[in-house]
C-alpha positions in Angstrom: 89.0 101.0 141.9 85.8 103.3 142.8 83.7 100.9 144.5 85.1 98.3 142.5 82.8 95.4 141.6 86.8 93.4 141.6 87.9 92.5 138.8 85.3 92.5 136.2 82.2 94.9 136.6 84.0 98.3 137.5 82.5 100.1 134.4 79.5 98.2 134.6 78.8 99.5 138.1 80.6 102.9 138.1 76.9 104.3 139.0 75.8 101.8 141.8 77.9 103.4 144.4 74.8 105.3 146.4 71.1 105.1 146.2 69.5 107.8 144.0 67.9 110.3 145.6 64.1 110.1 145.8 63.1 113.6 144.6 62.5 114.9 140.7 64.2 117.6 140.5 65.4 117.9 136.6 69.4 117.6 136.1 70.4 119.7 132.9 73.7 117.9 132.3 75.0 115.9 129.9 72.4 113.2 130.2 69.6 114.2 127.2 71.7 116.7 125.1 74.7 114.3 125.3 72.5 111.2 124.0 72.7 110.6 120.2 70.2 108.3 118.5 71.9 104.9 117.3 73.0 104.6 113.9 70.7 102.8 111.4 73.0 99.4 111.3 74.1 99.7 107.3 75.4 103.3 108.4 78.3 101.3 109.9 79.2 99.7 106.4 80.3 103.2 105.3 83.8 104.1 105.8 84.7 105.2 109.2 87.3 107.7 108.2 89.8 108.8 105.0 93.4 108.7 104.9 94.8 111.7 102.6 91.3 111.2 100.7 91.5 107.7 100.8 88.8 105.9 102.7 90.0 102.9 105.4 87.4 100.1 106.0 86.2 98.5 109.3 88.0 95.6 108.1 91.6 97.5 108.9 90.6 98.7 112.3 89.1 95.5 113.6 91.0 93.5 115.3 92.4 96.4 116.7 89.3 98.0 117.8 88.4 94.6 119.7 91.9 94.2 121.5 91.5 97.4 122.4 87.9 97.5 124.1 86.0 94.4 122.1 85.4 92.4 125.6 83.9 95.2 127.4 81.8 96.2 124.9 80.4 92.7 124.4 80.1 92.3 128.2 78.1 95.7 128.5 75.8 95.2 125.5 75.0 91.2 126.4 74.3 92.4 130.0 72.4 95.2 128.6 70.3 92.7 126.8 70.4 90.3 129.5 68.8 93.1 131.9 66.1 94.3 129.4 64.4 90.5 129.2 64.8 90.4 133.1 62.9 93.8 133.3 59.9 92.4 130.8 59.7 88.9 132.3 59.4 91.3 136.0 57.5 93.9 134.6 60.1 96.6 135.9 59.7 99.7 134.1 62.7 102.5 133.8 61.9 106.3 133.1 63.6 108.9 132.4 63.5 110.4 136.0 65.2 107.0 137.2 68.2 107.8 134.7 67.9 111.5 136.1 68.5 109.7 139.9 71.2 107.6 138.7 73.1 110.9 137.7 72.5 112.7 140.6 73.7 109.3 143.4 76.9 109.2 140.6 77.8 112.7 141.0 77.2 113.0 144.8 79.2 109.7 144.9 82.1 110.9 142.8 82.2 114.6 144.9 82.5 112.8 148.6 84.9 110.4 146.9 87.1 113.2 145.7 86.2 115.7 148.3 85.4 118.3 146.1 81.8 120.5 145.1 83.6 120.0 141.4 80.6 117.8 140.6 81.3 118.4 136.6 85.1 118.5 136.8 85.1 114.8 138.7 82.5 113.0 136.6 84.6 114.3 133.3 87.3 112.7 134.7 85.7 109.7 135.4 83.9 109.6 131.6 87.3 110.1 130.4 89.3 107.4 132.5 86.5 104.6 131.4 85.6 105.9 127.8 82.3 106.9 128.8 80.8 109.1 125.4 77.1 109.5 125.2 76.3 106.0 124.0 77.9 104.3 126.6 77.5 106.6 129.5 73.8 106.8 129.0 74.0 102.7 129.0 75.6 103.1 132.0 72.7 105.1 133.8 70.3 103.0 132.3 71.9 99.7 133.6 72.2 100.7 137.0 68.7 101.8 137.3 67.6 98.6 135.9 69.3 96.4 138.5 68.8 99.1 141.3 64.4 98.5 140.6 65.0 95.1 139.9 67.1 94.6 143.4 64.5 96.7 145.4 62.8 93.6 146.3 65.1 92.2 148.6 66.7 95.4 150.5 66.1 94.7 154.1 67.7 97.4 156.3 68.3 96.1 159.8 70.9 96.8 162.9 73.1 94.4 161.6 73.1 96.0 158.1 74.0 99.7 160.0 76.5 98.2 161.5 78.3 96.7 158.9 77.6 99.9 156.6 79.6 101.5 159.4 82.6 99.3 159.3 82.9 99.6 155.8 82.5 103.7 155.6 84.8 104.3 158.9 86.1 101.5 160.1 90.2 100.0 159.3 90.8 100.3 155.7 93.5 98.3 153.0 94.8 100.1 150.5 96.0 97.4 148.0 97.5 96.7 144.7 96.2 93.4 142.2 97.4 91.9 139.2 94.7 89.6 137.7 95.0 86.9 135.4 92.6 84.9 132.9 94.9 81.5 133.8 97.2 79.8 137.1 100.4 80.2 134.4 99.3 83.7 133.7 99.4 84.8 137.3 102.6 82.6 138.1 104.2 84.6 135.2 103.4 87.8 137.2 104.7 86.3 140.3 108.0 85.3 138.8 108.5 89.3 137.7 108.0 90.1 141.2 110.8 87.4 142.2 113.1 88.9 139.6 112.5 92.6 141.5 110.8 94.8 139.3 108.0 97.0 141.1 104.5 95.6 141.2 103.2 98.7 139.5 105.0 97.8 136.4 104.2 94.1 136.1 100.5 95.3 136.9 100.4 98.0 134.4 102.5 95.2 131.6 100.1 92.2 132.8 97.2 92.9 134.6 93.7 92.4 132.9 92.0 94.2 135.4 90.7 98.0 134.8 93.8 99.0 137.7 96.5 98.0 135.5 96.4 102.0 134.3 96.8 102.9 137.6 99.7 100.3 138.4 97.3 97.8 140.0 96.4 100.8 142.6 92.5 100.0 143.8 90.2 102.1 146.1 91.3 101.4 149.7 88.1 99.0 151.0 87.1 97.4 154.2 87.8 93.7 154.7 84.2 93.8 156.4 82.9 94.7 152.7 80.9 91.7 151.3 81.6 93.3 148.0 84.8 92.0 147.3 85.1 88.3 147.2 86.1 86.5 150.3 89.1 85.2 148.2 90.4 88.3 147.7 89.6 90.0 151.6 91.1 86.8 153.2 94.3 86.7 151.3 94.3 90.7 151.8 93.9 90.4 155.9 96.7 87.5 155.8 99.4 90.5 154.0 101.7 92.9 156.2 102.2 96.0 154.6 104.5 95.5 151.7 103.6 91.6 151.3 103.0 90.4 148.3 100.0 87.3 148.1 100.6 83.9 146.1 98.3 83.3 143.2 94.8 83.7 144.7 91.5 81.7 143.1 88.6 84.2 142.0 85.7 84.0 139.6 87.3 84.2 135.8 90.7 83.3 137.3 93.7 84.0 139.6 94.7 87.3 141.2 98.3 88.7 142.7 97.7 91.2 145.7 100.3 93.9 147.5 98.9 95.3 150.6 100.6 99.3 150.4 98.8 99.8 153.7 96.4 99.9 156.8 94.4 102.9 156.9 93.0 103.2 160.3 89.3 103.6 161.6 88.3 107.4 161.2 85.3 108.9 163.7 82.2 108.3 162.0 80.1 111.7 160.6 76.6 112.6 160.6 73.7 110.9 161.9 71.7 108.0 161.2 70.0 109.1 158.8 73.2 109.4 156.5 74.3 105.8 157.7 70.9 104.3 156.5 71.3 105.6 153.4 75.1 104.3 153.5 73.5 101.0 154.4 70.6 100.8 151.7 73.7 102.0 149.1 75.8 99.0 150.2 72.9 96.4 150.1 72.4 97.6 146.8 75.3 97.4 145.4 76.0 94.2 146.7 72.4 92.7 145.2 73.3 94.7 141.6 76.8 92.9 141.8 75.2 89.3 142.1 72.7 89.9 140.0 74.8 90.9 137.4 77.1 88.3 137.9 74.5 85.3 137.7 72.7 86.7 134.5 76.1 86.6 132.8 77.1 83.5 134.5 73.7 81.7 133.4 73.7 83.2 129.8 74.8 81.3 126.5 77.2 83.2 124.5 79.0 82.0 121.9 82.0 84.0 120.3 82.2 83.4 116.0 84.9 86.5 116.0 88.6 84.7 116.8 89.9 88.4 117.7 86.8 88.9 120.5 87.4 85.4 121.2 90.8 86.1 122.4 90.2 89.5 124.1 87.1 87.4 126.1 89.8 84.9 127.3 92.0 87.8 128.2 89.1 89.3 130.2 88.7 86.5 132.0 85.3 85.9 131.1 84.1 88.0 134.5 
């Protein structure tokens, strides 16, 4: 899970990891050339491919196409939405050089994550593990520099924020595997598949809604000092010996399953404190971009005609 969000806002947030950088320098990446207009809306009535010749209709790939990725989608674009009024009603304006920052903190973030200078080769990867094309990554950039303006408000950077910036960056780590569930009887049925003995990766990767299941429930190894993940989840986490397996833990959207694969230990902290103030500011960021996020979807109406979307939203979890 890179910087995971838990649970639910992982590809929302993919590019909240570090504050962007403050200078203007221009990026000649994938960000301008990569960005198609939108299709006029009755351009989608046309047939989205031919079969031997013969055209298939949106109807055919449908319910298919929202199993598949129709919750996500909907979460992204109502939070898109969501974000844009915020921005008006605030008068928060984003320009191009913001989206330009947002690049630039993502790919820094991604290279120190992988260790590597690969800046290109890791953010394909990424685009390609979360689906990322033009429309979407560029949604991506724009979202996080939304929240990150609208959030600048109420950074405060103090001794107590270094320090806990420091615990979370070097101090003991968990490396831990989760199965999340929309329902109690969801998560129980996961439980019951550990019982019988098979591996957690499997029943993760079979049940799981959350963006881990590809990897076998595998997450980014995170600090249990990191307000980022829900107390929930770090309290049931710091209760676990290496190899435990949790019971069925309350979160927002539902219940998660957690293996703890091991405690990493404390490493000696690099650079100065300049580099931990900017760890800091990243972290408070990230936090306030998480909650904000969270209570504009939380506090929003939606209503769901589409009995396919309907069910992948349940499935979701409704995060």
């Amino acid at each position: 899970m890179h910087r995971h969000a838990v649970l639910a806002l992982a590809a929302l947030l993919a590019g909240c990891s570090s504050s962007a950088p403050r200078n203007d320098a221009p990026v000649e990446r994938v960000l301008r050339a990569d960005s198609p207009p939108r299709s006029p809306g009755r351009a989608r009535l046309a047939p989205p491919a031919a079969l031997n010749g013969a055209p298939l209709a949106w109807d055919d790939l449908h319910d298919a196409l929202v199993e598949g990725a129709g919750a996500i989608a909907l979460e992204e674009t109502v939070l898109d939405i969501l974000l844009a009024r915020e921005a008006a009603r605030r008068d928060v304006r984003v320009e191009e050089v913001d989206l330009e920052n947002e690049e630039r903190a993502l790919l820094r973030s991604l290279a120190a994550a992988a260790e590597t200078t690969s800046e290109e080769a890791v953010l394909e990867e990424l685009r390609r593990q979360r689906g990322l094309g033009p429309t979407r990554y560029r949604a991506l950039l724009h979202r996080t520099a939304t929240m990150r303006a609208l959030v600048a408000p109420s950074v405060n950077i103090n001794q107590e924020t270094l320090d806990l910036a420091r615990a979370i960056r070097f101090g003991e780590k968990r490396r831990v595997r989760l199965i999340t569930a929309p329902s109690l009887l969801e998560a129980q049925t996961a439980l019951r598949a550990l019982e019988r003995g098979e591996p957690f990766a499997e029943v993760a990767a079979r049940l799981s809604t959350d963006a881990s299941a590809a990897r076998g429930g595998l997450i980014e190894p995170f600090s249990l000092a990191d307000p980022s993940y829900p107390s929930a989840i770090r309290d049931a986490t710091e209760a676990l010996e290496p190899g435990g397996t949790s019971a069925a833990v309350a979160i927002e959207g539902g219940y998660a399953v957690l293996r703890l694969e091991e405690i990493l230990p404390a490493r000696t902290p690099r650079g100065g404190d300049a580099v931990l103030l900017e760890d800091a500011r990243a972290d408070q960021e990230r936090v306030l971009m998480t909650a904000l996020a969270r209570r504009l979807l939380r506090e929003a109406s939606l209503t769901i005609l589409d009995p396919a979307l309907q069910t992948a939203w349940r499935r979701r979890g409704n995060q």
